[in-house]
Each structure stands twice: as C-alpha cells, then as structure tokens.
C-alpha positions in Angstrom: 0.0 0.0 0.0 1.3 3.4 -1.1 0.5 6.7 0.9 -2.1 9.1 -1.3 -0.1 12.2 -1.1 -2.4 14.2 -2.9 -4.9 13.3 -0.4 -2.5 14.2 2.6 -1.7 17.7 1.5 -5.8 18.2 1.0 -6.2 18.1 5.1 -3.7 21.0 5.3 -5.2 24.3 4.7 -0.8 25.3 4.5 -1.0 23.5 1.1 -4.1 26.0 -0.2 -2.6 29.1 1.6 -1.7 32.0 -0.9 1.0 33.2 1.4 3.0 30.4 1.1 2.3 28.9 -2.8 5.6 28.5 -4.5 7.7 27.1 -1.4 8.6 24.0 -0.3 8.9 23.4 3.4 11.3 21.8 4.9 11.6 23.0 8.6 9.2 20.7 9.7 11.9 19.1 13.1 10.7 22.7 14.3 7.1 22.4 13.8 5.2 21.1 11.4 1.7 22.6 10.0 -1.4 22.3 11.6 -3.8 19.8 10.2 -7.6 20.7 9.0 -8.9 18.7 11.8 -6.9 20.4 14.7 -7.7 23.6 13.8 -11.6 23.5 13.6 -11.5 22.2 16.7 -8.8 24.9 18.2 -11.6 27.4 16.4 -14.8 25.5 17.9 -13.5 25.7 21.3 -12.5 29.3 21.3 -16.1 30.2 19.4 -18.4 27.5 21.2 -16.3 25.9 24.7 -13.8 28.9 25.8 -15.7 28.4 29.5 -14.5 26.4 32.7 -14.9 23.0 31.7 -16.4 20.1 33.9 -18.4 22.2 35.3 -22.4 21.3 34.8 -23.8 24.2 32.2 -23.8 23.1 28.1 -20.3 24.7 27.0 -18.5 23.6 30.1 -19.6 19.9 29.8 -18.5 20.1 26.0 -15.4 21.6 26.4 -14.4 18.8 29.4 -15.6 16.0 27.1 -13.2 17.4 24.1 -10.4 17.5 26.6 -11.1 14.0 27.6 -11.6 12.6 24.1 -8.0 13.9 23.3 -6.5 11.7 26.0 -8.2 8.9 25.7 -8.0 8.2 21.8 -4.2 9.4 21.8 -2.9 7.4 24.5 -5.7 4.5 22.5 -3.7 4.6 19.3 -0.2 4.6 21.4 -1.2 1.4 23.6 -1.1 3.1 26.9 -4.1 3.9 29.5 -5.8 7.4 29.2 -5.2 8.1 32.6 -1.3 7.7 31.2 -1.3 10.3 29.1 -1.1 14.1 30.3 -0.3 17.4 28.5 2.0 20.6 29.8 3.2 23.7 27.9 6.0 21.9 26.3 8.0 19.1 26.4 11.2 21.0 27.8 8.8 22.4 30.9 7.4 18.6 31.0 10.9 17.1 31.7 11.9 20.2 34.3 8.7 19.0 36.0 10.2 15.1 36.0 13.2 16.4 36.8 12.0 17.5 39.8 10.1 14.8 40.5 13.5 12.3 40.5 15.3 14.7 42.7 12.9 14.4 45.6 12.1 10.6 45.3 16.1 9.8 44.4 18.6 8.9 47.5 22.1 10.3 48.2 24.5 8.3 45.8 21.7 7.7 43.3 23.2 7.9 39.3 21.1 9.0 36.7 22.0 8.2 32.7 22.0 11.1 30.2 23.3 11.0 26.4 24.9 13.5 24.5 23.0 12.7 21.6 20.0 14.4 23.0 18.4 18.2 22.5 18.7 19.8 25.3 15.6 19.4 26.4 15.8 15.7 27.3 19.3 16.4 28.7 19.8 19.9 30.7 17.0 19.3 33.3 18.6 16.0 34.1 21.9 17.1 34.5 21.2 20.0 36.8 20.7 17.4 39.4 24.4 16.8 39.4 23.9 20.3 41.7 21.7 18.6 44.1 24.2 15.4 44.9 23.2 12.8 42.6 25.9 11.1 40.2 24.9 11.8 36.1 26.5 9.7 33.7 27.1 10.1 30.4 26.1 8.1 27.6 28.4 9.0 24.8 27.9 9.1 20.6 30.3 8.1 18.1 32.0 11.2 17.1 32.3 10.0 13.9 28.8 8.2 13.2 26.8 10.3 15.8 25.8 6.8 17.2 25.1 5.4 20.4 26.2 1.8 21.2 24.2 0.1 23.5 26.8 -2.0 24.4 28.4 1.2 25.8 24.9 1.6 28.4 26.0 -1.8 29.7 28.8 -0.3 30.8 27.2 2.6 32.7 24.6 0.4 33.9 24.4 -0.6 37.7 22.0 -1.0 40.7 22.9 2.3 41.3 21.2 4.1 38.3 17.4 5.0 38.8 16.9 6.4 35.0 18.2 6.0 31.6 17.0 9.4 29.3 17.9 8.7 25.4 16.0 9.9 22.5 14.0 8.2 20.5 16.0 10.0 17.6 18.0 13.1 17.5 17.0 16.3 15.9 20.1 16.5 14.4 21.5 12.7 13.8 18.1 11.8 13.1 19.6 7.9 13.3 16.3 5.7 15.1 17.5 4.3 18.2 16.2 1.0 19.2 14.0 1.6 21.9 12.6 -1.5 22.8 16.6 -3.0 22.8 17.6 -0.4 25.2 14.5 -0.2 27.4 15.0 -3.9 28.0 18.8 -3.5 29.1 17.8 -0.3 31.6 14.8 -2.6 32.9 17.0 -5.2 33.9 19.5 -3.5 35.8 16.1 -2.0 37.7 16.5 1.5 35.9 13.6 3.4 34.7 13.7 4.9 31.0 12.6 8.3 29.3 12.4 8.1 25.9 12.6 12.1 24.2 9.8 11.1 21.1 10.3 14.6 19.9 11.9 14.2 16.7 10.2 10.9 15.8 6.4 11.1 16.5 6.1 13.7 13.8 6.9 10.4 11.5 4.4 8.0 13.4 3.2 7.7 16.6 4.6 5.2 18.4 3.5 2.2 20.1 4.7 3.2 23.5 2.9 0.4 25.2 4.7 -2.7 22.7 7.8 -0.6 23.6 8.2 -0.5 26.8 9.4 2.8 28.1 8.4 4.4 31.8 8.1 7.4 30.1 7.7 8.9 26.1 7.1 13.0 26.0 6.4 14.6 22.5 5.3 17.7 21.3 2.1 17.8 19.6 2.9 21.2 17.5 5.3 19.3 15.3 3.0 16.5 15.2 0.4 18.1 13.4 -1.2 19.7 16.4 -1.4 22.6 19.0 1.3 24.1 21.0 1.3 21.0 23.9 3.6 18.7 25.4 2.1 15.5 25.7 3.8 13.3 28.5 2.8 9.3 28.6 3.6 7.8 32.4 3.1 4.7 33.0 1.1 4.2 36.1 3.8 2.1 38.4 6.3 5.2 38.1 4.0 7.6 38.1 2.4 6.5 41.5 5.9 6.1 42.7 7.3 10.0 42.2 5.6 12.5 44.4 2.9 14.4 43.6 4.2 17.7 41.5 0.3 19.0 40.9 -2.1 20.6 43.8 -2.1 18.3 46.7 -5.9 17.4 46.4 -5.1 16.4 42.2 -2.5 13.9 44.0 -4.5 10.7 43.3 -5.3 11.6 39.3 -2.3 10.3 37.3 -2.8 12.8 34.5 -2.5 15.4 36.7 0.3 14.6 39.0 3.1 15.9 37.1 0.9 19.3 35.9 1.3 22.3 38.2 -0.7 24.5 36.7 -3.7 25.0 34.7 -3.8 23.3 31.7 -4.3 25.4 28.2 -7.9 23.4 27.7 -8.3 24.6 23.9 -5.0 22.7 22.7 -5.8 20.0 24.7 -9.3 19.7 23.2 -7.6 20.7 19.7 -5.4 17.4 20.2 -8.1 15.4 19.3 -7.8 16.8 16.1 -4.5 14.4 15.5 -6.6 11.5 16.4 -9.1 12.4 13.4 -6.7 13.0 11.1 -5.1 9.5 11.8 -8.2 8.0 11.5 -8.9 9.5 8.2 -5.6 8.4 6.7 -6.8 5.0 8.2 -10.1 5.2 6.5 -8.7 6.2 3.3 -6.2 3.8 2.5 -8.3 1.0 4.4 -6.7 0.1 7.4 -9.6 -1.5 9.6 -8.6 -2.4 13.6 -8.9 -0.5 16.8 -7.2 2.9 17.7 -3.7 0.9 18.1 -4.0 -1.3 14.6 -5.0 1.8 12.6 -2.4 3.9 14.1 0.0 1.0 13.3 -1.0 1.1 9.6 -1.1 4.9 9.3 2.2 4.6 10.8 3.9 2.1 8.3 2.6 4.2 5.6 3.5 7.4 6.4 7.3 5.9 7.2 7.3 4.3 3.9 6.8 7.3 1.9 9.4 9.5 3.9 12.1 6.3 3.2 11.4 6.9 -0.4 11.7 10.4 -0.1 14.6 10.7 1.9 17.1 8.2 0.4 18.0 10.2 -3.0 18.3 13.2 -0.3 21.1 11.4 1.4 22.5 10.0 -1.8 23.4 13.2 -3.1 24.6 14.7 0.1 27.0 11.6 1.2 28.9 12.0 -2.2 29.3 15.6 -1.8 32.9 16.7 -0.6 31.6 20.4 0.4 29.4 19.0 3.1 29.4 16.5 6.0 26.1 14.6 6.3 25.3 13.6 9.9 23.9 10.9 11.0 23.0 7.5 8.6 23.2 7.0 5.4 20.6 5.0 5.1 17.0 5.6 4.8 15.4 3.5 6.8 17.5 4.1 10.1 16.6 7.8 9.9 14.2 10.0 10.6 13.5 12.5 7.3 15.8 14.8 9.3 18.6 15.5 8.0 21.9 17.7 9.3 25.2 18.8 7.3 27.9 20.7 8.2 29.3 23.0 5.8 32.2 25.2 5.5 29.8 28.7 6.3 26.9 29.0 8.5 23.8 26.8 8.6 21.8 30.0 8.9 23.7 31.5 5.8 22.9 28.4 3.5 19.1 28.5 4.8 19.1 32.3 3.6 20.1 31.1 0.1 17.8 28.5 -0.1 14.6 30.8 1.3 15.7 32.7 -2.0 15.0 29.5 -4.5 11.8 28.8 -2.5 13.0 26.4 0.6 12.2 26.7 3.5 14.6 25.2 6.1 16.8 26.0 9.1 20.6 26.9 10.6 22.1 27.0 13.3 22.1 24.4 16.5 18.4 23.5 17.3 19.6 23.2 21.2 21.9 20.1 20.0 25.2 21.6 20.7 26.0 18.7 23.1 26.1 16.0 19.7 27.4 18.9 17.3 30.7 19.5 19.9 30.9 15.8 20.3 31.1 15.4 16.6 33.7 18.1 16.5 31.4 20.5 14.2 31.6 24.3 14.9 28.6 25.4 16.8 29.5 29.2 15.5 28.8 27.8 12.2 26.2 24.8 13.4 24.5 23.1 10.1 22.3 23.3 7.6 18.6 21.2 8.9 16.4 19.5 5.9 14.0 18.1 7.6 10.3 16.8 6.1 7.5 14.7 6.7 4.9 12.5 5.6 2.9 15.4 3.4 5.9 16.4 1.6 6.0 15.2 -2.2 8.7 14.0 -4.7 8.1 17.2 -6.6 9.2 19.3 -3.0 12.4 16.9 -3.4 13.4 17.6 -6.7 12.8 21.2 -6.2 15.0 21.1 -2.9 17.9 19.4 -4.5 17.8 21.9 -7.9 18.3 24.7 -4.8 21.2 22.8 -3.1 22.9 22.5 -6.6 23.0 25.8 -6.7 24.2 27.0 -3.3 26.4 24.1 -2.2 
C-alpha cells in the first residue's frame, strides 16, 4: 500500500494558503503545520467551549468532554491507558517537572543516565541534578557516526542508576534508536527509562505500550497539532514519584506531574491528530482498533518518507563540500537530515529561502552531539527536515536549490 499524497496535502489548509504557494517546506523538526482537523477544533472551542470546563452548564460539559476525548484516543492509538497520558506547555517544561520529580524521590549516591546525543531538552534538566548530589552519567555518541552503542549503556549500567534518558532519535543525527533494545537492558539493571519522542512522533506515533518505556514525551505542535507537550507515564512510576500538581489532584495520574492549569483549547484541539489518523486509516483502508489503525497509518507514512529521503542522502553523502550527519541509510533515519558545511547553517538556509526552501541553521539546542562530533557550533549546520505530506516534486525542487548553493 502506497501513501495518497495528494490526499495528505488536502487536510492541510498550508498547502491552499496563498502566502505560502511557491515554497517548499522543509523545517518541519521545528514544527510542522497544523492539520484541517486540529484547527476547527482549536476554532470551535474558542467560538463555542472557551468556559470552565467540567463544570455542569452546556459549553463547560462540552469543552471537558473534548479534553477527555484527546487523552483517551491518543494514549488509544499509542497502547497506553488514558489516565497515562497528560499534557503541559512543552516538552522541555514537562521534563523540568520530571526532573523535579526524581530529585525528591532519588537517595544520596543515586546515578542517573544522560546522552549526548539528546536536544537539550531531554538532557539539561537532568543534569542540573548533578547540583543537588546525585551522580549523572554520560552516555556517549560516536564522534564520527553520531551513534550510540548500547553496548556502551552496559557499561554505565548498575544498581545504582534510577533512570536512563535517550532519545528516540535526535534532531540532528536523526539515526532511530532501538528503543525497545535499550529499554529492555535499563529494565533489567532496575532503571527506569525516558524516551525524548520529539523528533520521531512527527513520523508516526509510536506504540509506546509494545515498547516499553516508563516514560515517552512529544510535542504535539510538530505532530500536526497545537502548541502542547504530551507526557505518557506509565502508572507504576507515576504512583511512585511525588505528587508535583495541587495536593488534592494527587490521586489523578494525569494530573500529578501538571502544576498549573492546563491550556484546555489545545488540549481539546489534540483530538484533532486523532481524526486526522483516522482519516488516513479510512482512506487507504486500514480497519482495527485505535492501536491497529495507528500501526497502519504509521507504516505508511514511514514508507513514503524512506522513499523520499534516500535520494536526499545520496546526493549529500557524495558531496565533498558538506558532511552529512547521522545515517546514510533511509530506513535508520528519521526525514531529518543535518550537514555541516564550511559557512553557517543559517547562511545556507538564507540562500535556499531565496529558491523557495524553506529550512533551518544553526544548533536547534543540539550543541552537546554537534561539539561531540567536532562541528563548529558558530557555524552549526544546515537542517532539511520533512514529513509524511511532503512530495517527490518538493524533493526535486530542494535538490535543484542545493545544486545551486552548495
């Protein structure tokens, strides 16, 4: 089964917008459009729901049942429980709140595991607890490949550790780590795991549940969505940290690790991601529950990216000018791809703007991986980075532009 492109681009009102006609986009690792779905609800809520929901009046009732829809068929169609599943502001503010979390259940001489493959998201808020005591280990890339080893976690792994925090693939490597290989390892020296999703949801959601990790935080505005970071915790570790939320929200999981109010449009909005996956679904027939029709819509929408994304890297690896980062192949990588050039990123992204591109520069908060593979952060790279609506035309025009500024 082949993804219906054509059909894709028609559920985002981007692809009809006069503004942008003419240019290719390919910025999507720092947000990705908004799909039809998500933004009539976003524009429902404001117009119809913007009240106190839960409360026992028309609108209010409405607007909680919207907010409740979004978390239960998410977390449905990643294999998880609905009371699993939580929103914040942002991912980075979600893993401050963890953070905190750790440091007051963790004991004196308690290690923590951190990569330096990471954004800093999913690797700053850990680290700080070094201040507070507790040992953070490092779990180092390849300078060369970018690469982690898991053999290299055995190493680091002991019954000291309490949490191993990897992502599921870098913004800037892009290479797909093998979460369910590494989970496994973590679990059996008696660690927990967080798993970033940032960079690889926008390709997919996962299956966190066939997985395995403790946790998996994403960010639903480069996954089609609002401006939320949703946070799946699964219940045995989230009933184990202390409560983070209002003392009286202590004994609802979905609200233990959110301190303040909760934006309840984009959380109602999120729903939005759910129809559009279940369009796809419907349109190219993949029948199942919320899990087997996310699987499917999944599948497809990787399979189309690999096809995409493989001439990309062909032309770049072969290119003397320009180190590519990260795989070579395809189907190890994420449709995000990094080189380093012998100017600024942010330079080369102006020239491309020019010829209709639109893509990125500079160190998308990845300086950790960029210094370990001994690029210049002054300079940083040059991003490309698509998704599942891009098209083979988008491509061609892309590497027409590099030909002419590389």
């Amino acid at each position: 089964m082949i993804l219906d492109n054509e059909f894709v681009r028609a559920q985002f009102p981007a692809f009809a917008e006069p503004s942008l006609a003419g240019q290719a986009f390919f910025e999507n690792a720092g947000g990705s459009y908004a799909c039809a779905p998500v933004i009539a609800r976003l524009e429902r809520y404001y117009r119809q729901r913007k009240v106190q929901p839960y409360g026992p009046y028309e609108a209010s009732r409405l607007a909680g049942e919207e907010m409740d829809e979004a978390r239960a068929r998410l977390a449905a169609m990643m294999g998880v429980a609905t009371d699993e599943v939580s929103f914040g502001p942002s991912t980075t503010q979600n893993t401050y709140v963890l953070a905190q979390a750790f440091r007051q259940w963790m004991q004196p001489g308690d290690a923590i595991i951190v990569t330096n493959q990471d954004h800093e998201a999913n690797s700053g808020p850990w680290r700080r607890l070094a201040d507070e005591g507790f040992e953070v280990r490092e779990w180092r890339i390849d300078p060369e490949s970018g690469l982690l080893d898991p053999a290299d976690l055995e190493n680091l792994l002991d019954e000291r550790v309490r949490l191993v925090c990897f992502p599921h693939c870098s913004n800037v490597v892009g290479a797909i780590n093998p979460v369910v290989e590494i989970t496994a390892l973590a679990h059996a020296a008696g660690a927990f795991v967080c798993v970033d999703g940032v960079s690889y949801a926008p390709h997919g959601l996962p299956d966190v549940g066939g997985m395995g990790p403790d946790i998996y935080l994403f960010s639903a505005y480069k996954t089609y969505g609002p401006h939320q970071g949703i946070m799946v915790m699964r219940r045995e570790l989230g009933n184990l940290l202390p409560n983070q939320a209002h003392y009286f929200n202590a004994d609802t999981l979905y609200k233990r690790f959110t301190p303040a109010g909760p934006d309840h449009a984009q959380i109602a909005a999120s729903a939005g991601v759910a129809d559009y996956i279940d369009a796809l679904a419907a349109h190219h027939g993949v029948e199942g529950d919320a899990g087997a029709r996310n699987a499917g819509v999944h599948d497809l929408m990787r399979a189309h990216e690999v096809a995409l994304l493989q001439p990309l890297l062909d032309y770049l690896k072969d290119r003397n000018s320009v180190r590519l980062i990260g795989p070579t192949d395809a189907a190890a990588k994420a449709p995000t791809v990094a080189v380093a050039l012998n100017r600024p990123g942010a330079g080369a992204a102006a020239d491309l703007a020019a010829r209709g591109i639109m893509a990125g520069g500079g160190d998308f908060y990845a300086v950790r991986p960029l210094q370990a593979m001994g690029v210049d952060t002054d300079k940083g790279v040059l991003r490309l980075s698509f998704v599942h609506y891009t098209s083979r035309p988008e491509v061609d025009k892309l590497l027409s532009a590099l030909d002419d500024i590389l």
